[in-house]
C-alpha positions in Angstrom: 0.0 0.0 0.0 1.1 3.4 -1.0 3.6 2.8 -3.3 3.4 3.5 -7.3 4.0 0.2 -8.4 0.8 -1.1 -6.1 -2.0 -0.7 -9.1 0.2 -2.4 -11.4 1.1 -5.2 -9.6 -2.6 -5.8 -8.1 -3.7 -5.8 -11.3 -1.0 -8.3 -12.8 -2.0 -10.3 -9.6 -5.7 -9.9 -10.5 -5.5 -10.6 -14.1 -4.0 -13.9 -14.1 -6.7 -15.0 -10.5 -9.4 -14.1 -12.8 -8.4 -16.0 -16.1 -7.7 -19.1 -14.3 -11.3 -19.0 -12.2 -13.6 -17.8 -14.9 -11.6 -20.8 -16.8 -12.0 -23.2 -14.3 -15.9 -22.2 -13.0 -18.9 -25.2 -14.0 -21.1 -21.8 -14.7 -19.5 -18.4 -16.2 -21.6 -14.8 -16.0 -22.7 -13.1 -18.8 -20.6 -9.9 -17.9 -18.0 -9.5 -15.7 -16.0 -6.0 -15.3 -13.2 -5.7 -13.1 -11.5 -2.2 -12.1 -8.9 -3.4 -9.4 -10.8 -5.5 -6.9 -14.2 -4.5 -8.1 -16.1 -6.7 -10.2 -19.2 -5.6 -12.1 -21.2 -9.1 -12.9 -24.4 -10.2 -14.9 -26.0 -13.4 -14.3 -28.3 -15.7 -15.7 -28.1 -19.2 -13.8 -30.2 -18.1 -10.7 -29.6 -17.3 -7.5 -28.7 -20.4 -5.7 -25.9 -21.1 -8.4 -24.7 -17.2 -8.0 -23.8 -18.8 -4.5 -22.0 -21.4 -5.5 -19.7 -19.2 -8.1 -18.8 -16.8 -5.1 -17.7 -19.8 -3.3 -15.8 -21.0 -6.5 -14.2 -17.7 -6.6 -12.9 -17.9 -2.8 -11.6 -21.5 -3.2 -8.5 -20.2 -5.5 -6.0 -18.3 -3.4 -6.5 -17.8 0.6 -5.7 -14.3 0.4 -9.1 -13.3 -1.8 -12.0 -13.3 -0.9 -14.8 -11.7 -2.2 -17.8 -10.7 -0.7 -21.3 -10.1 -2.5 -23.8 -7.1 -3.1 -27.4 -8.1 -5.1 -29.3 -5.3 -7.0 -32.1 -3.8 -4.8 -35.1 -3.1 -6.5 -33.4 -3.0 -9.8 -30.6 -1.5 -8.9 -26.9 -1.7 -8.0 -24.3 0.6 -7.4 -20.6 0.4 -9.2 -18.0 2.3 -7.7 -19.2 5.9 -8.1 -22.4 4.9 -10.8 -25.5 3.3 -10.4 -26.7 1.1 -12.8 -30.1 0.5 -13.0 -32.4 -2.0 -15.0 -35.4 -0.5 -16.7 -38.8 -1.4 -17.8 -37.6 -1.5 -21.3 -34.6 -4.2 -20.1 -31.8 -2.1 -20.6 -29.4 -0.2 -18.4 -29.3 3.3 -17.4 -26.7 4.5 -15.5 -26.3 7.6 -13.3 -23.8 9.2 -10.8 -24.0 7.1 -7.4 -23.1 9.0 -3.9 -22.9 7.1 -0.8 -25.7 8.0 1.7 -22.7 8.9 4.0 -21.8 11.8 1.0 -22.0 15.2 2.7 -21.8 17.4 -0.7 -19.1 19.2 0.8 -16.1 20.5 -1.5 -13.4 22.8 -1.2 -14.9 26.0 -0.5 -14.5 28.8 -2.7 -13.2 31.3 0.1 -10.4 29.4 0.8 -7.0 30.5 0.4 -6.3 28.2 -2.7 -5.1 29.3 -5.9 -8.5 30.2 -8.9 -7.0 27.3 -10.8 -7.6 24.7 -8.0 -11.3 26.2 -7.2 -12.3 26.0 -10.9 -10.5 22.3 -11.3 -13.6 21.3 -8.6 -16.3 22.6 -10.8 -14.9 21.1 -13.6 -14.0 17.6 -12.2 -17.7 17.3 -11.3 -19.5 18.3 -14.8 -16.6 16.0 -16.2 -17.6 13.3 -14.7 -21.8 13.7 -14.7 -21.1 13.9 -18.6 -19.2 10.7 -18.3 -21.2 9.1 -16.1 -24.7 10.2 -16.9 -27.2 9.3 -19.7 -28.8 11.1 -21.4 -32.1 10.7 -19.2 -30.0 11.6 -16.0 -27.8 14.4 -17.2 -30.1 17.8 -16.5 -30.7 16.5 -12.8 -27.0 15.9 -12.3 -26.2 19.6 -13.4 -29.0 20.5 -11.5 -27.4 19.1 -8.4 -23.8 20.2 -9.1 -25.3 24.0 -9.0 -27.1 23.6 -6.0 -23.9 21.7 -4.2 -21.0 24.5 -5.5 -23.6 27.3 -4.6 -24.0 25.9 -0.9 -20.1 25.8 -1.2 -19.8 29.4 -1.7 -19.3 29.4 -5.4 -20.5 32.4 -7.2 -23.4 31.9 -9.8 -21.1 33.7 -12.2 -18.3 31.1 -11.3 -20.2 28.4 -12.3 -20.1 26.5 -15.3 -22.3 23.3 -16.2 -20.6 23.3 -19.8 -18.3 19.7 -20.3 -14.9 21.5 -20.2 -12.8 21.6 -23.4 -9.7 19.2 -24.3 -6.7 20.4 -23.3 -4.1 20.8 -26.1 -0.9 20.2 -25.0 0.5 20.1 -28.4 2.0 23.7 -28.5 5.6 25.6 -27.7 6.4 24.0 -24.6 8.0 27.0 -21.9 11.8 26.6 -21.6 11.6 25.9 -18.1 8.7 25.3 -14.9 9.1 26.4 -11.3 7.1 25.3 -8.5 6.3 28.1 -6.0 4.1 28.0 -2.8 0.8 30.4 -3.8 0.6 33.7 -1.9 -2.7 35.3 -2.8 -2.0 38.6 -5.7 1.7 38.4 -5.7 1.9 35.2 -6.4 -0.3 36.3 -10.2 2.0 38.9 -10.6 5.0 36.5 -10.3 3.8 34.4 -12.7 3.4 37.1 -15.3 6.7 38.4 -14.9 8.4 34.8 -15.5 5.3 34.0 -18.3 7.2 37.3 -20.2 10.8 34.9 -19.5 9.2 32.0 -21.2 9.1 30.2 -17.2 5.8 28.2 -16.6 4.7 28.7 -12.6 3.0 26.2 -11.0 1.7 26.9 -7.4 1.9 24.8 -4.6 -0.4 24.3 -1.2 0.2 27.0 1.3 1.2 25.8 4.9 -1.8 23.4 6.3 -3.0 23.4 9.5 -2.1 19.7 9.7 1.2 20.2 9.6 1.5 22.6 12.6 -0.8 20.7 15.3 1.1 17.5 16.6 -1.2 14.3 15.9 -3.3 13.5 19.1 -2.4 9.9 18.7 0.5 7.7 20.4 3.6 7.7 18.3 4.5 3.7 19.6 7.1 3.5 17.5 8.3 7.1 16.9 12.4 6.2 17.8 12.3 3.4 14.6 11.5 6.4 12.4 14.3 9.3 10.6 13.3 12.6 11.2 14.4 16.1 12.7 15.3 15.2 17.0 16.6 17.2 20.2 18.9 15.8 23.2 18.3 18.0 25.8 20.6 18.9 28.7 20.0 20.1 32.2 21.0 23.6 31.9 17.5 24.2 29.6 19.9 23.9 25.9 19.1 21.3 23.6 21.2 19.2 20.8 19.2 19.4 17.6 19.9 16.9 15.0 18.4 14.9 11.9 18.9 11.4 10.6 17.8 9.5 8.2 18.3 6.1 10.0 16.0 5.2 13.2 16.2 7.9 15.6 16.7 5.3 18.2 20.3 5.0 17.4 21.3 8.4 17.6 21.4 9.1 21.2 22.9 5.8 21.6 26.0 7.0 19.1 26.0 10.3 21.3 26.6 8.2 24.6 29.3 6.0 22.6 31.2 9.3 21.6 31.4 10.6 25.1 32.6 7.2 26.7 35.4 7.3 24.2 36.2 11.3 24.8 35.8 12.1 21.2 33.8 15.9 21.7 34.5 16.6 18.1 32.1 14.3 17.1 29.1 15.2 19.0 28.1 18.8 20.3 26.2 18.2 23.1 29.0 16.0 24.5 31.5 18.2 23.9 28.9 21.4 25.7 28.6 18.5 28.8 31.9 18.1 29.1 33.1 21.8 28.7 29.9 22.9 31.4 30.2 19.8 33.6 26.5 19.7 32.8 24.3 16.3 32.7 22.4 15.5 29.3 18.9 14.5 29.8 18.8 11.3 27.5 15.3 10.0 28.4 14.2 13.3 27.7 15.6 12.6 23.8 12.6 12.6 21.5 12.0 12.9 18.0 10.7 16.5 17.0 9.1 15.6 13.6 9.5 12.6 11.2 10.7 13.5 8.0 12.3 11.1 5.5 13.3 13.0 2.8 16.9 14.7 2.7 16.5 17.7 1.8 13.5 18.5 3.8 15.2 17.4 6.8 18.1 19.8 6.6 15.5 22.5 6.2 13.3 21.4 9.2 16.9 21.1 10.9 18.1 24.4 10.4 14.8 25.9 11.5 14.4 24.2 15.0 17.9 25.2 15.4 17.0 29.0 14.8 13.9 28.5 17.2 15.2 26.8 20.0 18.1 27.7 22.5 20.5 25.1 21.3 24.3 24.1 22.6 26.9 25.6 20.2 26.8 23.4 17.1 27.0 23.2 13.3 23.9 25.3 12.0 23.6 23.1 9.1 21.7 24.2 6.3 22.2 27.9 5.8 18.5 29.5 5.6 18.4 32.9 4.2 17.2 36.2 6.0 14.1 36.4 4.6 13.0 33.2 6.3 14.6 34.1 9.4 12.3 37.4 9.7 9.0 35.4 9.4 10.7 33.3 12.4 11.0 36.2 14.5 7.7 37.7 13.7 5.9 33.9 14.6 7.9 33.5 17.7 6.5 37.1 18.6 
């Protein structure tokens, strides 16, 4: 779970389980549709050998099992459409929502850049068109209105039109730059590096989620890398990152200062120096972070917020950074 190649190798995985049970089973379904681990399936044989098949199906590999949903009333939801069987014996289909589905989007006053706001109506008229027939379309633009409006959309900023196809066809820009959106400046930015041939893209601002500390027991927070502090008794602290467990660190700390070698580690060479005592079961990991770069950064800053021993500053942050410290810590 998580990683890129997961899709691809369920699907490999599901692929060849399929082929060798539809193969293998005494009765096949008419249809059967499979996106991942879903399975969209018509059949004619009745509904005591319907029970047998499932059973068929879990008998091939202990790790799959299936489980089985039955239309209701003439209809069954798929994912995110419900198909439904009409008079006439055929299938209409329609966008399905869960009766859990609260209608609530990203609301259009908050601080996110036009592009992302407009992506939201568009994602959701793109996908009634897709989803819809013909006989269910108006109702689903209907609803779409009525959901962005209660969402603080504008009536102006709304659009039930299918968007256009992107053509991607033309002059690509020489270069692209990432940069975090900040309201007007960040338009007039990206004109100035549009005029340089420079394609912006903007990223999230700061979340909320990342500044509140998770409410939950970190068990195992010393087997993770991340951003730590040592602290000692005189109210300084040792701020370090590793990319290994942090469990291991205050260990290799301990090691340096029963060998004497103060070059190696700060905070035994500030003990030493102050005849002070380091706190090591007051060691804890500040923040898990395991990529590189973004520890050095999360590094450098704890070091310029905190009232560390005299060590390496690591990553140099420039000024402009450090002012929006101060003003924070004010």
């Amino acid at each position: 779970m998580g990683s890129p190649l997961s899709p691809i190798v369920a699907n490999l995985f599901m692929e060849n389980f399929e082929e060798t049970a539809l193969q293998t089973a005494t009765l096949k379904p008419k249809v059967w549709l499979r996106y991942v681990d879903d399975t969209f399936v018509v059949w004619q044989h009745g509904a005591e050998e319907i029970n047998n098949f499932l059973q068929h199906l879990n008998s091939q590999h202990p790790s799959i099992k299936f489980t089985m949903e039955m239309e209701n009333q003439g209809a069954i939801a798929f994912l995110d459409t419900k198909i439904t069987r009409t008079a006439q014996g055929s299938l209409s289909h329609q966008v399905y929502r869960k009766p859990t589905h609260t209608d609530r989007y990203l609301n259009y006053r908050s601080y996110h850049h036009p592009s992302v706001l407009r992506s939201i109506n568009k994602t959701l008229v793109k996908r009634a068109y897709e989803v819809s027939d013909q006989a269910h379309l108006p109702g689903e633009l209907k609803h779409i209105k009525q959901v962005l409006k209660r969402n603080s959309y504008p009536p102006h900023k709304i659009s039930t039109e299918l968007p256009p196809v992107r053509n991607d066809s033309g002059t690509q820009p020489k270069s692209r730059v990432i940069l975090p959106y900040m309201g007007a400046a960040s338009h007039k930015i990206q004109r100035i590096l549009r005029e340089a041939d420079v394609e912006v893209r903007h990223s999230s601002s700061t979340k909320l989620q990342s500044l509140l500390t998770t409410h939950k027991d970190k068990r195992h927070s010393k087997n993770l890398p991340g951003v730590y502090r040592i602290p000692c008794e005189c109210g300084k602290v040792y701020i370090g990152e590793t990319g290994r467990s942090f469990a291991t660190r205050p260990k290799e700390h301990q090691a340096h200062g029963r060998r004497d070698e103060r070059d190696k580690s700060a905070i035994i060479h500030h003990a030493h120096t102050c005849e002070h005592r380091i706190l090591w079961d007051e060691s804890r990991l500040i923040t898990q972070v395991p990529n590189w770069y973004q520890r050095r950064v999360r590094e450098a800053l704890e070091i310029e917020v905190h009232n560390t021993v005299p060590q390496d500053n690591g990553l140099h942050l420039s000024n402009i950074w450090l002012s929006l410290l101060d003003k924070q810590a004010n």
